[in-house]
N, C-alpha and C positions, 0 to 999 in steps of 0.2 A: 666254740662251735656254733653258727647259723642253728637256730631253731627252724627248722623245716616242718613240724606239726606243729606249732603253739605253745608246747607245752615246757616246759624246764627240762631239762634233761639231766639228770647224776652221774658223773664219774663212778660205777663202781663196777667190781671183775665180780661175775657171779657166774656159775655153771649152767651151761645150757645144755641139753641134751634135743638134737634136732631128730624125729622122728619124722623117714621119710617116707612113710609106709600110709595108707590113707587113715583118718580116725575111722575106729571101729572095724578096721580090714581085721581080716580072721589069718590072713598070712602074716609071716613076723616081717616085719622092716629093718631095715637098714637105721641104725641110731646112730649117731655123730655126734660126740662133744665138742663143745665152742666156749667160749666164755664172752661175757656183754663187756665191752669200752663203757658206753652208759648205756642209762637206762632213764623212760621216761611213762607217765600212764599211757600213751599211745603209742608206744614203738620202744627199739632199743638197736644199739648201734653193736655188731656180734662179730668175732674174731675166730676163723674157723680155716680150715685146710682144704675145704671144698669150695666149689664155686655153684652158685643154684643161679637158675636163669632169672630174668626180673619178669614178676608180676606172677610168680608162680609162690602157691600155698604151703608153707611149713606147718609143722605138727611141732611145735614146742616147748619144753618143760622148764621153766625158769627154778634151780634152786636159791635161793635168795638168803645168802649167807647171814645180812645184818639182821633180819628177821625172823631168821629158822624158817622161812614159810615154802610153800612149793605150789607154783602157778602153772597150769598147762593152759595153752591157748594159739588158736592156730595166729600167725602174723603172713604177710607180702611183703615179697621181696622189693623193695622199691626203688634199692640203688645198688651196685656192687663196684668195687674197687681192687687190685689186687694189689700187695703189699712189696716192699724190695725185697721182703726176705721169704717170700714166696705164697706167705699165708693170703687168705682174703677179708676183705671188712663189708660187711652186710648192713643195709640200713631195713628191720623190718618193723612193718608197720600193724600195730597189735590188730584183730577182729573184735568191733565193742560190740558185738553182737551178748557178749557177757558179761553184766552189770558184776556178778561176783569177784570175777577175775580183776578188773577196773577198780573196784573200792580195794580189794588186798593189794595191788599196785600202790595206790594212792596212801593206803596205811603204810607201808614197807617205807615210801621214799617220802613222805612230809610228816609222819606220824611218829610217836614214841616208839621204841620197840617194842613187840608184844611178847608176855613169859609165855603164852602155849601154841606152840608151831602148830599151824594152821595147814592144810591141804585144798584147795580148788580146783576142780578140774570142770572141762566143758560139759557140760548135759549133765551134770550133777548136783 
C-alpha cells in the first residue's frame, strides 16, 4: 500500500468502536464496530458497514489487541471506498492534537509489548 501520510503503516485487524455521537455530548450516540486493515501513528485504514461522508470527525476507540492497550481519539475521514461484498474501507486520519494518544500508537506498533494494559483517552 502507497504510504499516503509518511508513516509505515501495519497490517493488523484490531477492534474499533466508532462513536458517532459528539465527545462529551450528554446524549448517547450511536457506536459501530469496525475492525483496522492497518494501522499507522497517523491514521488507520478501517473496515466498517457504514459509510461516513469525507472530511467529517469520528469519535474513535482503537482496542489494540497486540498490546492489551486502548486509544480513543477523534480521526478524518479522508478517503472512502466501498467493497464487492458490500462493506466499506475508510482511510482515517488520526487528530495529533494528543501527544498521549501518538506515543501509545508509536509503542503498540514499533515497541515491545507492554505487561500493563494501558488506557488513553482525549482530555485526560
Amino acid at each position: 500500500m502507497t504510504e499516503r501520510w509518511g508513516d509505515k503503516r501495519v497490517k493488523e485487524e484490531n477492534r474499533v468502536v466508532i462513536d458517532v455521537s459528539p465527545w462529551g455530548g450528554k446524549d448517547e450516540g450511536l457506536e459501530i464496530n469496525a475492525f483496522t486493515k492497518d494501522i499507522s501513528p497517523s491514521g488507520a485504514r478501517i473496515l466498517t458497514d457504514r459509510v461516513f461522508p469525507l472530511d467529517s470527525t469520528l469519535n474513535l476507540t482503537f482496542y489494540l489487541s497486540r498490546s492489551r492497550q486502548v486509544v480513543r481519539t477523534p480521526g478524518t475521514v479522508k478517503w472512502a471506498k466501498q467493497r464487492d461484498d458490500g462493506l466499506h474501507e475508510i482511510g482515517v486520519q488520526f487528530h495529533h492534537g494528543i501527544p498521549g494518544v501518538l506515543i501509545v500508537l508509536i509503542s503498540h506498533l514499533y515497541g515491545k509489548e507492554e505487561a500493563i494494559p494501558t488506557e488513553i483517552m482525549k482530555g485526560q
